[in-house]
Z-matrix of the N, CA and C atoms (Angstrom, degrees):
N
C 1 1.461
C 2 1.516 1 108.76
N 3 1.160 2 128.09 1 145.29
C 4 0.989 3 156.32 2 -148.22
C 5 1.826 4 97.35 3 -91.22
N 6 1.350 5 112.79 4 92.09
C 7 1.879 6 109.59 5 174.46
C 8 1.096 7 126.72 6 -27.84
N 9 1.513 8 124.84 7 -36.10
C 10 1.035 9 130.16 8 -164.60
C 11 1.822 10 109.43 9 -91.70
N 12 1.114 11 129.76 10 -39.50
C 13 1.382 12 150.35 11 147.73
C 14 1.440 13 110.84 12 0.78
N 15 0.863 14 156.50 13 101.47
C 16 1.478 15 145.56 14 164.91
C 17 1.689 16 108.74 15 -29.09
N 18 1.053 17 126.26 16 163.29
C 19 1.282 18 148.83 17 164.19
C 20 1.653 19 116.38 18 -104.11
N 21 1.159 20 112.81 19 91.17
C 22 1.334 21 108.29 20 -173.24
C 23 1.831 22 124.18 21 -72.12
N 24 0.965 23 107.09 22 87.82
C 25 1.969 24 110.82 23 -159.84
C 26 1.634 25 85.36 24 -97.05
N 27 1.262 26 95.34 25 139.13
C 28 1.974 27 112.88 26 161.79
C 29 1.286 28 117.38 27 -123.95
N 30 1.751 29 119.16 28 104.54
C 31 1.443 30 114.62 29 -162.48
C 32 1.478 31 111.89 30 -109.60
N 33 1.211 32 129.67 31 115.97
C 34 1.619 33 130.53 32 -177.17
C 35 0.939 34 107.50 33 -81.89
N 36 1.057 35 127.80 34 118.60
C 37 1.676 36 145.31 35 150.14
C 38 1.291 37 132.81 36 -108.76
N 39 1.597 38 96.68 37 178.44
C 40 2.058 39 95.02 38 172.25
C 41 1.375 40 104.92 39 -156.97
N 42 1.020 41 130.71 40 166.44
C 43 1.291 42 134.00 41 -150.52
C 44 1.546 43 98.49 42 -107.94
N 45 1.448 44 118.98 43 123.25
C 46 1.769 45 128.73 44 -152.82
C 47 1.082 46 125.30 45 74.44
N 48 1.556 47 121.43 46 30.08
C 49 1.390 48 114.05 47 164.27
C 50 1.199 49 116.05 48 -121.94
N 51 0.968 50 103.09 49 119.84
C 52 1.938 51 115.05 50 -172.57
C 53 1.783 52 109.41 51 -64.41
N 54 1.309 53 125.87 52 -24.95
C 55 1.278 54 73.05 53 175.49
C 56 1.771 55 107.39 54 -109.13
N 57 1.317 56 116.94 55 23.14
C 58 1.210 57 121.44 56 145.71
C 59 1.627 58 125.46 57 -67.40
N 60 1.205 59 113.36 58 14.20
C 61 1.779 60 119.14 59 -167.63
C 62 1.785 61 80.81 60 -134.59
N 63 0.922 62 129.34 61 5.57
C 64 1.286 63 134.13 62 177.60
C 65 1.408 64 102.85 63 -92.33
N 66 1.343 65 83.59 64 -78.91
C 67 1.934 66 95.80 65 -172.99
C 68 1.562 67 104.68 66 -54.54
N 69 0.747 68 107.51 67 -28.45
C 70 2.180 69 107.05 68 -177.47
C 71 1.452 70 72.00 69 -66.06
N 72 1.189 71 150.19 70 -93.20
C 73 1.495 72 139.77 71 -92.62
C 74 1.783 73 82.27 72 -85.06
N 75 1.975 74 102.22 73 -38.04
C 76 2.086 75 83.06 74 -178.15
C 77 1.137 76 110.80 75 -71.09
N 78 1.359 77 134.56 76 -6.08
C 79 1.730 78 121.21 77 -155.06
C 80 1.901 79 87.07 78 -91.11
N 81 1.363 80 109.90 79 -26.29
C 82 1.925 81 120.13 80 -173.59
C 83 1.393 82 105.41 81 -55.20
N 84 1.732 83 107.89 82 -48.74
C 85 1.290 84 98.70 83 -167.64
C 86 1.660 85 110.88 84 -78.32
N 87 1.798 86 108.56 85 -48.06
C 88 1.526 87 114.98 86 140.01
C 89 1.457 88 119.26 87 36.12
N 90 1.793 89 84.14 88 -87.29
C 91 1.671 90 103.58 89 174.45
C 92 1.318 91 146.18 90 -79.50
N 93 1.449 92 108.18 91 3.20
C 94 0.927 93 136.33 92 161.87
C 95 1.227 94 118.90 93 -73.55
N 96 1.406 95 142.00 94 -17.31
C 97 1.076 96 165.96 95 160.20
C 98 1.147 97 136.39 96 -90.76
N 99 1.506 98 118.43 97 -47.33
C 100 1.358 99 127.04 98 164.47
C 101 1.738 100 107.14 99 -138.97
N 102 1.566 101 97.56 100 158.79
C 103 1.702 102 102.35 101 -159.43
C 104 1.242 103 102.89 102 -92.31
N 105 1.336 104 122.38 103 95.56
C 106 1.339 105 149.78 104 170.26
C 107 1.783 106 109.56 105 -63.62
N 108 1.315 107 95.18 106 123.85
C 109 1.544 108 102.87 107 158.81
C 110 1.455 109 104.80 108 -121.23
N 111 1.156 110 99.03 109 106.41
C 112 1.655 111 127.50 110 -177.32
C 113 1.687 112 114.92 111 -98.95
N 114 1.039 113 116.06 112 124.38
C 115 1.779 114 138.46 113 -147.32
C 116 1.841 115 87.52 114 -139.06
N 117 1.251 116 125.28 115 86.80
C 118 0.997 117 117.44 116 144.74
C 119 1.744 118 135.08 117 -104.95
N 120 1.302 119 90.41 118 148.72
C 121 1.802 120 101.98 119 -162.19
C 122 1.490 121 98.37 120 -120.11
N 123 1.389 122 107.08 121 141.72
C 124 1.193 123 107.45 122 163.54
C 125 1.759 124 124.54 123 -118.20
N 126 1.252 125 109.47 124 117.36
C 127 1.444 126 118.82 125 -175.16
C 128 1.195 127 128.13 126 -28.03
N 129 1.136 128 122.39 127 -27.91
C 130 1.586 129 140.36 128 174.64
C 131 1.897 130 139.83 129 -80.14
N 132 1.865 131 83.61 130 -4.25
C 133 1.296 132 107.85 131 -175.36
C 134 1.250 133 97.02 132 -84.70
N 135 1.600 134 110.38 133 -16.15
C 136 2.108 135 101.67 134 -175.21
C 137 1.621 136 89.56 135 -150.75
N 138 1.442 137 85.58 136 146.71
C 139 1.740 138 115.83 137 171.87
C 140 1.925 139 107.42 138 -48.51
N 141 1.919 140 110.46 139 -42.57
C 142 0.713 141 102.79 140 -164.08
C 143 1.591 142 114.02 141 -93.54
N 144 1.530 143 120.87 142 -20.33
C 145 1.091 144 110.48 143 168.16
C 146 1.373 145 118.86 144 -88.03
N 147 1.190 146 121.29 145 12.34
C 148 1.650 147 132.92 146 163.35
C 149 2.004 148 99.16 147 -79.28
N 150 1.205 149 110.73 148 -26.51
C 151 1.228 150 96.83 149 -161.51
C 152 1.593 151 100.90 150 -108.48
N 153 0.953 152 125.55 151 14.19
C 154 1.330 153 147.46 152 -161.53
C 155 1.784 154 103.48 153 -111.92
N 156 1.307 155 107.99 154 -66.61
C 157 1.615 156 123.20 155 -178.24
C 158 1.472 157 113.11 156 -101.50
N 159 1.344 158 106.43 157 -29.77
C 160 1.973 159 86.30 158 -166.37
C 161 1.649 160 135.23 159 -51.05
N 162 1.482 161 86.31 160 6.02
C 163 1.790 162 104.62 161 176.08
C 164 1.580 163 104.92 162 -108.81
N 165 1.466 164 113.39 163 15.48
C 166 1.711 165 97.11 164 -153.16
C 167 1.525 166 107.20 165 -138.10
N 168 1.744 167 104.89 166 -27.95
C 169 1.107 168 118.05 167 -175.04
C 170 1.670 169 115.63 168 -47.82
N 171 1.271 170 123.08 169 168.59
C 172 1.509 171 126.00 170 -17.89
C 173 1.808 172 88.85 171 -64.86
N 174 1.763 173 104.02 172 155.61
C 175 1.509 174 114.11 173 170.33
C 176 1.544 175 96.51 174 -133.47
N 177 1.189 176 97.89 175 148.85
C 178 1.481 177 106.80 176 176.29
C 179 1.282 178 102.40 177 -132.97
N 180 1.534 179 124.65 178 150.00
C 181 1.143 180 114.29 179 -178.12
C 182 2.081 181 90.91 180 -144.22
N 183 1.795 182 98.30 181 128.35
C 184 1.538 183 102.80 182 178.40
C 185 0.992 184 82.82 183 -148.01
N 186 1.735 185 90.13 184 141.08
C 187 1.589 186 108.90 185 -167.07
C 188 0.953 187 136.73 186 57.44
N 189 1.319 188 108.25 187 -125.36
C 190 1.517 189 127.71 188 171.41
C 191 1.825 190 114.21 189 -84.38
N 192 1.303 191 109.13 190 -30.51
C 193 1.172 192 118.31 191 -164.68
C 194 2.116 193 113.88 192 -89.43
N 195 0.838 194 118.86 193 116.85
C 196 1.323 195 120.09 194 152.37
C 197 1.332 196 142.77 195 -61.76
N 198 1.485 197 147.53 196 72.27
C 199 1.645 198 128.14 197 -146.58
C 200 1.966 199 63.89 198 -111.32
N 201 1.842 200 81.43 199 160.81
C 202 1.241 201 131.76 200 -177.43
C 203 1.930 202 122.46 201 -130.05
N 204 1.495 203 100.85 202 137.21
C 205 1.398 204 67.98 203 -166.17
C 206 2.092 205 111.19 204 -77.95
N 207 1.401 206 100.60 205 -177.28
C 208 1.568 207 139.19 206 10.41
C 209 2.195 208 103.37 207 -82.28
N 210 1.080 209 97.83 208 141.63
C 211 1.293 210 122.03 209 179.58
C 212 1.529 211 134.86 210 -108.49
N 213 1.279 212 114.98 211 81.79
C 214 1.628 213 98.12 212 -158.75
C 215 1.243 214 116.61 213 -90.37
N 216 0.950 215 125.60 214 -161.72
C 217 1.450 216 120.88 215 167.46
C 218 1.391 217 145.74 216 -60.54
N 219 1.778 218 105.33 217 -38.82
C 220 1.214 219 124.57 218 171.15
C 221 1.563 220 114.54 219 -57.11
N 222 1.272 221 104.88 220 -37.09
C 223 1.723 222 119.77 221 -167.36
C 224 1.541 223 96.57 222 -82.18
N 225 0.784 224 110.37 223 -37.52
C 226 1.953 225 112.86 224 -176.61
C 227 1.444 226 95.40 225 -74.92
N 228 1.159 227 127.98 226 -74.03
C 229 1.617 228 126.05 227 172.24
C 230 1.460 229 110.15 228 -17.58
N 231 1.198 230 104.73 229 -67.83
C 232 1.804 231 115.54 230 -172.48
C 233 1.526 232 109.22 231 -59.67
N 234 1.323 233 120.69 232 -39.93
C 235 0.787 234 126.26 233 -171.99
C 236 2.346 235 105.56 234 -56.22
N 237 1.397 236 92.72 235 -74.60
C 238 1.320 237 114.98 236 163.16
C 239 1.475 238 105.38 237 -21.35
N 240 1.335 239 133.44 238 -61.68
C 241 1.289 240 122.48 239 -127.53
C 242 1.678 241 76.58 240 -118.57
N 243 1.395 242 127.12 241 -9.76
C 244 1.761 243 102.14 242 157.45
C 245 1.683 244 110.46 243 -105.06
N 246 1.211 245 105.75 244 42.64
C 247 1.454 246 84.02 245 -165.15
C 248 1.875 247 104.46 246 -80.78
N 249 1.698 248 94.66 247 -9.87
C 250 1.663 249 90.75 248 -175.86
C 251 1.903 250 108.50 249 -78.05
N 252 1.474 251 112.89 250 -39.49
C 253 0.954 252 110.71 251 164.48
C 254 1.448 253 141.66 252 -50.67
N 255 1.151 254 119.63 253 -31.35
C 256 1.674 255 138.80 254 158.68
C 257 1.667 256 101.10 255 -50.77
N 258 1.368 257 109.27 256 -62.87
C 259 1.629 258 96.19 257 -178.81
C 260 1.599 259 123.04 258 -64.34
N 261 1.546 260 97.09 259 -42.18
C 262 2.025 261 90.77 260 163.06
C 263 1.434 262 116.74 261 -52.10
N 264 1.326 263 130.14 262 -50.85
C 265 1.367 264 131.65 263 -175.75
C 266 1.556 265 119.80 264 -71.13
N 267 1.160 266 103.59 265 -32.53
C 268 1.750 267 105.39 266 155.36
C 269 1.174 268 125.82 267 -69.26
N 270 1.595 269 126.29 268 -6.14
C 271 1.492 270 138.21 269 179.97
C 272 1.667 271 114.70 270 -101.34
N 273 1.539 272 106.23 271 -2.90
C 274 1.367 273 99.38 272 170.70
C 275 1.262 274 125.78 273 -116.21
């Protein structure tokens, strides 16, 4: 994938959950690094994505990959920085 490209990340959250105030603070620095297009949702806006995550949160989903929490940094990093490779390797 192309560096310059955004990174399209979709992060579910909810408002009082600590380690969703976690993962925001890695996805901050994240972007500081690579150009994140960051889509956050919060679970509580629908019945169905409440019923979907409220056991799962924080979830992040880049690329190809889904992490769930707990989510640290290293795994979000890694995640990020193959997300171009996941789509080549899913193309062959």
């Amino acid at each position: 994938m192309d560096v310059r490209r955004p990174i399209p990340i979709t992060f579910y959250t909810k408002p009082g959950c600590h380690l969703c105030d976690d993962v925001a603070d890695h996805l901050e620095e994240l972007a500081a690094r690579w150009p994140l297009h960051l889509t956050v949702v919060d679970i509580t806006s629908s019945l169905e994505l409440h019923r979907l995550y409220w056991d799962k949160i924080p979830v992040v989903v880049v690329g190809l990959r889904t992490l769930a929490a707990p989510i640290g940094y290293v795994a979000l990093a890694q995640a990020v920085a193959n997300v171009g490779r996941d789509t080549e390797s899913s193309a062959c």
